[in-house]
Structures are given as structure tokens and as C-alpha cells.
N, C-alpha and C positions, 0 to 999 in steps of 0.2 A: 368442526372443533367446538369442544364447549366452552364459554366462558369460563376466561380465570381470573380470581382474585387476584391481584398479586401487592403488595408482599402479604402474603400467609406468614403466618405465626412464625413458626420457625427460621423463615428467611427474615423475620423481623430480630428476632434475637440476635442471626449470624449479621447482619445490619449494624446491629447497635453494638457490638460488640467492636467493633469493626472501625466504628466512627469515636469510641471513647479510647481506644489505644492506638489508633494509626494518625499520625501526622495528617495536616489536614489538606496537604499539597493532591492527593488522588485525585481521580473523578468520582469517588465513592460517596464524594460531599458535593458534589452538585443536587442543588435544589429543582435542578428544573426537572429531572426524572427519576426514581429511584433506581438503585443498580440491581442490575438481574445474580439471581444468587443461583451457583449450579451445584448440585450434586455429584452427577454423573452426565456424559456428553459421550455418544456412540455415532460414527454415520454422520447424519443432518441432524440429530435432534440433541437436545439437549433438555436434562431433566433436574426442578431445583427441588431443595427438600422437604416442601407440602407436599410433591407427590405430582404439580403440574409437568406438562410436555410442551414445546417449544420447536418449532420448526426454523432450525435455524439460516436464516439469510446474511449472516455476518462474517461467519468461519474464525471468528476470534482475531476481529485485523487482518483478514487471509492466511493468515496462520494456519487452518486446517484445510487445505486445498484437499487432501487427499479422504477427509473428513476425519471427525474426532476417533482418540483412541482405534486407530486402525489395528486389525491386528497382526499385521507385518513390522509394522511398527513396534506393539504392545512384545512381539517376541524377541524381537531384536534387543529391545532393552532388558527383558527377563534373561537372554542368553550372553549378554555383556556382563549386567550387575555380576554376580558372581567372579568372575575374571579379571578384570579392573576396571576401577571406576572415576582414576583421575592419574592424567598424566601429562605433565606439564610442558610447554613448547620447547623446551631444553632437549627434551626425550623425545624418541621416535617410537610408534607401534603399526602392526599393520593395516587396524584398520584405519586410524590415520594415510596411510599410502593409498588404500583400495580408495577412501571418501576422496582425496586429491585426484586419480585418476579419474571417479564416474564424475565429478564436476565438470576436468576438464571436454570431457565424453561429449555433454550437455552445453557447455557453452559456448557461445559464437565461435565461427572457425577465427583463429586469431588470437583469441585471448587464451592464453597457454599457463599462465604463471598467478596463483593464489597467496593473497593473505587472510589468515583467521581473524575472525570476529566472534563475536556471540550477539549483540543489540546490533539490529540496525541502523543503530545513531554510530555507534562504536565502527562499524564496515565505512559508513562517509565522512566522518574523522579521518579514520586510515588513509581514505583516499584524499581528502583534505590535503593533509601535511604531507601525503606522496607529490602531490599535484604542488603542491608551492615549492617543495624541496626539489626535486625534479626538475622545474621549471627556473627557479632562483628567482619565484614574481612572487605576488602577494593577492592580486587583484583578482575577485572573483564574480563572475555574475551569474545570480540567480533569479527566481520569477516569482512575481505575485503568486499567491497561494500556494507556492511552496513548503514541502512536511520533509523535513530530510533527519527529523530524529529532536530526542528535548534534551540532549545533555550537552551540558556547557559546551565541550570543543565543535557542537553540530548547528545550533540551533539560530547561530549568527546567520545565519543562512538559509531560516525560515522566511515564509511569507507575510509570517501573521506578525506586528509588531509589536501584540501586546502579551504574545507570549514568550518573546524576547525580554519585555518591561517588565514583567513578576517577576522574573530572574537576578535584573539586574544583567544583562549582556546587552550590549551594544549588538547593532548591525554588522554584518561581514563580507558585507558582498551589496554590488549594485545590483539594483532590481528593476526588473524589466517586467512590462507584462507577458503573461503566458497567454497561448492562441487560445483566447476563451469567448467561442466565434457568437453566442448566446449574447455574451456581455461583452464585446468587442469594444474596446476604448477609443479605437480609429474609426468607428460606424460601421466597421464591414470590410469587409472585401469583394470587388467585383467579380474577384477569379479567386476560390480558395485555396488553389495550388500556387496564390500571388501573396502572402502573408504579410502584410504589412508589418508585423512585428519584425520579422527576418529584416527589413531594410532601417528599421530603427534601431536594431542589434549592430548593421554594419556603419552605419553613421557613428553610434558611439565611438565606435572604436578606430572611425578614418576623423573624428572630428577633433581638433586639439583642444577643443574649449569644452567638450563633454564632461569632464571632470573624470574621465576612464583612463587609466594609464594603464603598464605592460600586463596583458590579462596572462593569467596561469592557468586557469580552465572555466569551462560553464556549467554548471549542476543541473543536470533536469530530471525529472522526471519524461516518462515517455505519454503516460497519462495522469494527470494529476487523482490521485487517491483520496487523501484527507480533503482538499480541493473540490473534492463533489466530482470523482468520475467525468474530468474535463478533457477532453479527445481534442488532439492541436490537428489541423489539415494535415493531407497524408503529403509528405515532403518538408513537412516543418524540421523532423530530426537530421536530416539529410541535409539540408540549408545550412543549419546550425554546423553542423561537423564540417562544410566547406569553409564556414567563418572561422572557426577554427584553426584548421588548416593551414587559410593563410595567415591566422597572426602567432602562428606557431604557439596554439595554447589545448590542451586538453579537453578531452569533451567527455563526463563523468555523466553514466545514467543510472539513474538510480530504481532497480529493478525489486527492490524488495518487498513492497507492495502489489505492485503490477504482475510481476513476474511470475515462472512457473506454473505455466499453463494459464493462469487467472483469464488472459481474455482472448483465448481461443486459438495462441502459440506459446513456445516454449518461453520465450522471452517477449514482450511487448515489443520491441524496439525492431523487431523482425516485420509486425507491419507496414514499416517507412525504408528495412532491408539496411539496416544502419546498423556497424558494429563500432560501439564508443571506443574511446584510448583504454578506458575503467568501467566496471559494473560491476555495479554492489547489489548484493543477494540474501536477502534473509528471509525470517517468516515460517513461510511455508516450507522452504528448503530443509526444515526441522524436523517433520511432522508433529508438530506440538510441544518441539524443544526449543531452544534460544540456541541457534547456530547462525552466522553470518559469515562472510567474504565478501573480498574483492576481487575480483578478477581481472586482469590485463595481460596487456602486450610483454613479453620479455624484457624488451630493451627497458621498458617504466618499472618493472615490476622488483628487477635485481639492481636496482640503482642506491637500494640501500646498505650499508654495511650490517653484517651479522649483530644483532642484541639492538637494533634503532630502536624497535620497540616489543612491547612483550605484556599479557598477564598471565596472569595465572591458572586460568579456565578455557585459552584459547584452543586448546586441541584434545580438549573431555572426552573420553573415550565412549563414554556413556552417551552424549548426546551426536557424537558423530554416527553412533551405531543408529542411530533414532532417522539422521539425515538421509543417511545410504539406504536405510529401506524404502525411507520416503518417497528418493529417485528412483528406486528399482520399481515401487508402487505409480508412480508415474510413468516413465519408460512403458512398462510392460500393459499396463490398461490405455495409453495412450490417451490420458483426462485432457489434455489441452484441444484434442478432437472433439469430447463429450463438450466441452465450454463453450468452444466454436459452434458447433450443433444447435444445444440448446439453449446458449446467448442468445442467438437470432430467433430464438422461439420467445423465447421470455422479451424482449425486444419489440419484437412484434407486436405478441398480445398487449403488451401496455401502453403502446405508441397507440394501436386503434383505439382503444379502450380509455383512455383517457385523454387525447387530443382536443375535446371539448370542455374535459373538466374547466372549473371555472377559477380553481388553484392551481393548477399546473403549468407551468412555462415551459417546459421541454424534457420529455424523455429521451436519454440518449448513454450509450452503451458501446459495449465491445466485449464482445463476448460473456462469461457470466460475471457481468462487472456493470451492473445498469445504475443511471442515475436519474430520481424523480425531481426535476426544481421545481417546488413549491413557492408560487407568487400571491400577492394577494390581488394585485392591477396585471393584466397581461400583456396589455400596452405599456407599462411602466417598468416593469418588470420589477415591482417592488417586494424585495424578499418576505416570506410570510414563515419567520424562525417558527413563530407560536405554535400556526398550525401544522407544522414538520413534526414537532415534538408530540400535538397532541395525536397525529395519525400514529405515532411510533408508541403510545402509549395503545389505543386505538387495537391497534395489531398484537399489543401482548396481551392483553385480554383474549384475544382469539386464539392464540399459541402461535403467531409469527415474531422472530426475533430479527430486527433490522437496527443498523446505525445510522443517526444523522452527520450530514456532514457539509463541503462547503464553505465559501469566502464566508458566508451570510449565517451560517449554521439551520440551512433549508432546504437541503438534499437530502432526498429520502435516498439510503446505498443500499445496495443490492449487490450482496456478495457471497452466496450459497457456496460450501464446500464441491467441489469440481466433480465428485462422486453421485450427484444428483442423479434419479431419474427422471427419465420424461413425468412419469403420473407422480410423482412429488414436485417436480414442478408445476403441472397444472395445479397441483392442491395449494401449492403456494402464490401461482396467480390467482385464481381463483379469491382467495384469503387478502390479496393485494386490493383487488378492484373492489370486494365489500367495504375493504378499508375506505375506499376514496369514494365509494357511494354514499357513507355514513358521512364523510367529511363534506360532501357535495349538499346533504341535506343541512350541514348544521351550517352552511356558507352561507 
């Protein structure tokens, strides 16, 4: 790949143009990296308008699992526009019907019954105020590093607590830590199928002085995403859903990141063989549209009376026709095989390949969903933000597009559209190890 400038002229323009009329709340105003400007995006790659190419590792937040502008996708919406292009949840149309039946097709056996969304903060609100109305509790527990969406009714119930505090929102839920066995807050565990977290989760809620009263559900994620690609021991989700059980509370996973093939099943939460009460689904489920759901159980899911809640874009004909190709582009190529495949390949190569670096604390992954923690001590394991950001600049010089991410903002992610081949991903490990070769000489 040849070196690229970047930002070129013209992505300098669309930059500045960008930052004098848009509010200053984006990430388009962070200083610590310029924003990538696109043109056009096909496949893996992504191209901005000086004319450079970019091999994409991101997929747009997982959003393009099936890779950009597919053209199954690209037809479906050309054979929709024409016919209608907004029809409101009051109204019923077909493909509205077809997209409810292939979800249900697709999702765990069990969960039968969907509510629309479009944001994936919007899908874990829903199920929010299902889960407390349902319930008739209030009490909710989530986990350190937690990303379940930034808009007001979601964000109580993030990790991070300073991005609660620009807001102005309070916290919403107790927080536990997540099996984040790297940075383990109990030192370990001798048996990781013994999770210590699991028995800290069940003491809150057996202890009367915890400060835990009647819980309504627990939020998780299956793998933590924004988190840095954090993988709990296998049995973590399965524990959880027995603590549940018995205190008669919900167990809400949040699949919109993770989900849809990303790490080498249909659904993440099928690693640990776990089907939630609720599962919210966005992203990718799109192919490059903003479509979202929940999905549940019957008896949860019709518990509301007709009109509880409603907008106006929830059942867009236009972007449902975008989703239903999406799944039929999945189903049919079967990408959550390809993830699985060459997850462990990409996996691999980086774990040998970098297990000495003198930055690196631990490669670790699941399918095509890898995460690099970048340290500066590796005995200390002292986050090393700086140098995440400069290998992530590092890499677009080359033409690799990757996000940072992480408690610490030190994880290099690794998230290629599921449509990858084998020889574009060697071109992209390949493109990974220079990266950390260059970074290892300026250490």
C-alpha cells in the first residue's frame, strides 16, 4: 500500500466545513485524531475524496457486516423507493410482515414476539421501560464498561461515567464489574468456569445491606464492544440467567454490536447456549440502514396495551427493505462461518506475532471481532491511550482503517465486514504487524 497523506485538500475542506456549522457535541471535534472523510465505500474498502483507498477494519460500528453498499442491498432499496417510502407504525405493509417473519426465522428459538426500533440506544430503552413495566421494579444492574446507546432514556446505564456527566444524567442502574479476566478486579480466578463476579452479583442481591433492592433485569452485553472486545468466561451468561431466574428478574442482552454473525454465530450469546428474556438487535441487521428491535418471549413482549409507545419512522419501508436483504445476504452466504473461519486466522497471526511486542498486553478475540490492549508496563498493565491512537494514525497512512476503543481508550478493534477474504485478510495482517513493527522501533 502506498503512503497516504491524509487529510488531503479536499477532505480538508469537507472537515472544515463540518466543524463551522455542526454542534460541537460529534466526534468530528476531537483533537486527538482527524475524522476519516468518505466518498464512496464498496466491499472492505473505503474510498475518501483525494482519491486515497482504505482497507477497512471497522465496518462502520459493525454496521456493514455484510460489507458496504452491497448490492442486494443497493437493489432492494432502488426496487422499494419508487413504491413507498414511509409508512407509519399505525399502517401495516408486506414487507413490514416478510421482515417480522425472517427475524423471527433468525432469532433464538423462543423469542417469537418483536418491537421496532431504528438507534440501538432506542431498541434498549424499549426494552428498559418493558422490563421495569413488566416487572413493576425499577432496579437495574449493569457492568463496568458497559455501551448500551447515548441517548437520554439509555445512557444511565452506561459504563463510562463521564459520559453520563456531559449530559447531565445521573446513573441508572448498579454496576458491577464485567469478567474482564485481563484486568480482573478479584486477581483472577483459579477455575475460569468459577467467576468470581457471578458470586458477587449473587451476594448483592441475597445481602440486605447491599443497597440492591427488587431487581427488574440485568443488561449485558455478551461481549463487551465499545469495552475493547472484552470476552467473559464461557458460562458467565448462563450463571447470570440462573441469578435471574431466581429473583424473578429479566435478563436483557444486548446483541447490537456483537451480533449477526460478528463473532463467528448468528447471535453471540449462542457461545455460552444462552437465550435472554429480551435481545436487542441493530447495526448490521440494516445493511447500512438504522433499523433496530427487540426481540422476546410472548408472554413479555404483549404485555403492553396497543399505542404504549410509538414514532414515527419505526416501520420505514424503505429501510426494512434494506434489512430483509441484509438477512437474506447472510442466511444465504452463511458470513457467520466466514467470521468463525477467519476470526481464528486473524487471531492467530496476531497472538504469535505480537506476544512479545513490548506494547501489547493481550490479543484476544472471537471471531472477526479482535482486540489489541495496548500497555506501556506489562507487568503493570498501564494503559498506553497515546500509543493506540498513534498506531491507529500509523495505519491510515498505510490504508488500514481501524477504531480505538476500551475502559482506557487502548484497544486497537478489529472489526472487518464479515464479507472478507482469506487474501485481504492476510493483506490486512500483513499491514497490522508493520504497524506494530514501526511502533516497537519508536518504543
Amino acid at each position: 500500500m502506498a503512503k497516504i497523506s491524509y487529510p488531503g485538500p479536499q477532505s480538508e475542506k469537507i472537515i472544515s466545513v463540518c466543524k463551522q456549522l455542526e454542534g460541537s457535541g460529534l466526534r468530528t471535534f476531537s483533537t486527538e485524531i482527524p475524522p476519516i472523510t468518505i466518498e464512496s465505500a464498496n466491499g472492505i474498502w473505503l474510498k475518501d475524496p483525494d482519491g486515497n483507498t482504505y482497507l477497512d477494519l471497522f465496518a462502520g460500528f459493525s454496521v456493514e457486516n455484510i460489507g458496504h453498499s452491497h448490492p442486494r442491498v443497493v437493489e432492494a432499496i432502488c426496487r422499494q423507493a419508487p413504491k413507498l417510502l414511509h409508512c407509519p407504525p399505525a399502517y401495516c405493509n408486506e414487507l413490514r410482515a416478510k421482515l417480522l417473519e425472517k427475524l423471527c426465522e433468525i432469532a433464538p428459538k423462543g423469542l417469537n414476539r418483536i418491537l421496532w426500533g431504528t438507534t440501538g440506544a432506542m431498541a434498549n430503552e424499549i426494552a428498559l421501560n418493558l422490563s421495569r413495566s413488566r416487572t413493576e421494579r425499577k432496579e437495574i444492574i449493569s457492568f463496568h464498561g458497559s455501551y448500551l446507546g447515548g441517548s437520554n432514556g439509555i445512557i444511565g446505564l452506561n459504563g463510562k461515567a463521564k459520559a453520563r456527566a456531559r449530559l447531565g444524567i445521573e446513573a441508572d442502574a448498579h454496576f458491577v464489574p464485567f469478567p474482564y479476566c485481563y484486568r480482573c478486579p478479584f486477581g483472577g480466578c483459579d477455575n475460569q468456569d468459577e467467576c468470581k463476579i457471578i458470586d458477587y452479583i449473587d451476594d448483592m442481591l441475597r445481602n440486605p445491606a447491599s443497597g440492591v433492592g427488587s431487581l427488574a433485569a440485568i443488561f449485558v452485553e455478551p461481549i463487551q464492544g465499545s469495552g475493547g472486545v472484552v470476552i467473559p468466561p464461557k458460562g458467565f451468561l448462563s450463571n447470570l440467567q440462573k441469578i435471574c431466574q431466581e429473583h424473578n428478574a429479566l435478563l436483557v442482552i444486548d446483541e447490537i454490536q456483537v451480533g449477526f454473525g460478528r463473532t463467528g454465530r448468528m447471535w453471540a450469546a449462542e457461545h455460552d447456549g444462552v437465550v435472554p428474556d429480551l435481545m436487542t438487535i441493530g447495526k448490521g441487521i440494516g445493511g447500512g440502514l438504522p433499523v433496530s428491535a427487540v426481540i422476546g418471549r410472548e408472554e413479555l413482549m404483549n404485555f403492553w396495551e396497543p399505542n404504549t409507545y410509538s414514532a414515527t419512522f419505526l416501520t420505514n419501508p424503505l429501510l426494512h427493505s434494506a434489512a430483509l436483504a441484509a438477512i437474506e445476504v447472510m442466511q444465504e452466504e452463511k458470513l457467520w462461518l466466514n467470521s468463525a473461519e477467519l476470526g481464528e486466522v486473524l487471531l492467530d497471526f496476531l497472538s504469535s506475532n505480537l506476544v512479545d511486542h513490548p506494547l501489547v498486553g493481550e490479543v484476544r478475540g472471537k471471531g472477526l471481532y479482535v482486540g489489541i490492549e495496548m500497555v506501556k508496563d506489562k507487568k503493570k498493565k498501564t494503559p498506553a491511550k497515546e500509543e493506540a491512537r498513534k498506531a491507529q494514525l500509523i495505519a491510515r497512512e498505510m490504508g488500514l482503517f481501524f477504531d480505538i476503543s476500551g475502559y482506557y481508550g487502548n484497544v486497537v478493534r478489529i472489526a472487518p465486514p464479515l464479507i472478507i477474504t482469506r487474501s485481504e485478510l492476510e493483506q490486512a495482517i500483513d499491514g497490522l504487524i508493520n504497524v506494530f513493527k514501526i511502533m516497537k522501533k519508536d518504543a
